[in-house]
C-alpha positions in Angstrom: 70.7 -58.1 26.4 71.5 -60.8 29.1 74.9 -62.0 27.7 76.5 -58.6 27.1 75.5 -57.6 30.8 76.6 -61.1 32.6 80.0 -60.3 30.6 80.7 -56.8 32.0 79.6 -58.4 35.6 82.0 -60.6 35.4 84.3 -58.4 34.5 83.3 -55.5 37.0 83.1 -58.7 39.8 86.7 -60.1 39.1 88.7 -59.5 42.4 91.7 -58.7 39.9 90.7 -55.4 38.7 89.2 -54.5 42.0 86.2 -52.0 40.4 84.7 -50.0 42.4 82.6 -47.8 39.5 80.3 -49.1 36.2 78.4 -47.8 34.0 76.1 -49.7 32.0 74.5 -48.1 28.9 70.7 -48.6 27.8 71.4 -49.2 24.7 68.4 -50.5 22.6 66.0 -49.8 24.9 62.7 -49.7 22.8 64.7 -50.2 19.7 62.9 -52.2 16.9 59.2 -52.1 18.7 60.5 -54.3 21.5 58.4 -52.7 24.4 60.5 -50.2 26.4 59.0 -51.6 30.0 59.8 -55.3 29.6 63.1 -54.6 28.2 63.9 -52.0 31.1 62.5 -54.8 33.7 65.1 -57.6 31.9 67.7 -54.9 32.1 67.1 -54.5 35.7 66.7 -57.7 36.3 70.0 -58.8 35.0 72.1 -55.4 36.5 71.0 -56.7 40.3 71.5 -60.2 39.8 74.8 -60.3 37.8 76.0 -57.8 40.2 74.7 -58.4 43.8 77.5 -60.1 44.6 80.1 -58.0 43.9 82.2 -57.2 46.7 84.3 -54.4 45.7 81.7 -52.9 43.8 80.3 -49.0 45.1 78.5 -47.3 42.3 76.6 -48.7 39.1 75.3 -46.2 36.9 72.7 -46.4 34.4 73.3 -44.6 31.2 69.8 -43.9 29.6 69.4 -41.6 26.6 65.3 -40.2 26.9 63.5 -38.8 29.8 61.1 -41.5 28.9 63.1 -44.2 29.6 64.5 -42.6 32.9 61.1 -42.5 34.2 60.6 -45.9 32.8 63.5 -46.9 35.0 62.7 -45.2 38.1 59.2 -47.3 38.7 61.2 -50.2 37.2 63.2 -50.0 39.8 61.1 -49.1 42.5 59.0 -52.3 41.9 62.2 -54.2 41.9 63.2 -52.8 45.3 59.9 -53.1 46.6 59.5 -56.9 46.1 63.3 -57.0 47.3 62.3 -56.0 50.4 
């Protein structure tokens, strides 16, 4: 799950194609028994750091494909912002 994201950073981060838009699928979330938490906080994890320093970068958008998930997400990501801060 790391690689594929750090790839599509450094893609959506290259000053060249000037992206201003992303959307990153959750694909395999919970797939195969791997628990649907730690896999949405390594997700997360890699989305903010691969691209927090994207310059020209506006909107990322997380694709998810279950209600559960989404709610997963959102506290996910509410912890994440909260220890940001």
């Amino acid at each position: 799950m790391r690689l594929p994201r750090r790839q599509a950073a450094g893609i959506a981060c290259d000053p060249i194609y000037s992206i201003e838009t992303i959307a990153i699928p959750g694909i395999s979330i919970g797939v195969y028994g791997y628990p649907v938490r730690e896999a949405t906080r390594i997700a997360l994890g890699e989305t903010v750091a691969s691209l927090s320093s994207c310059s020209s970068l506006k909107l990322v958008r997380l694709v998810l494909f279950s209600e559960e998930t989404l709610d997963i997400y959102r506290t996910e990501l509410s912890v994440l912002i909260n220890r940001h801060r």
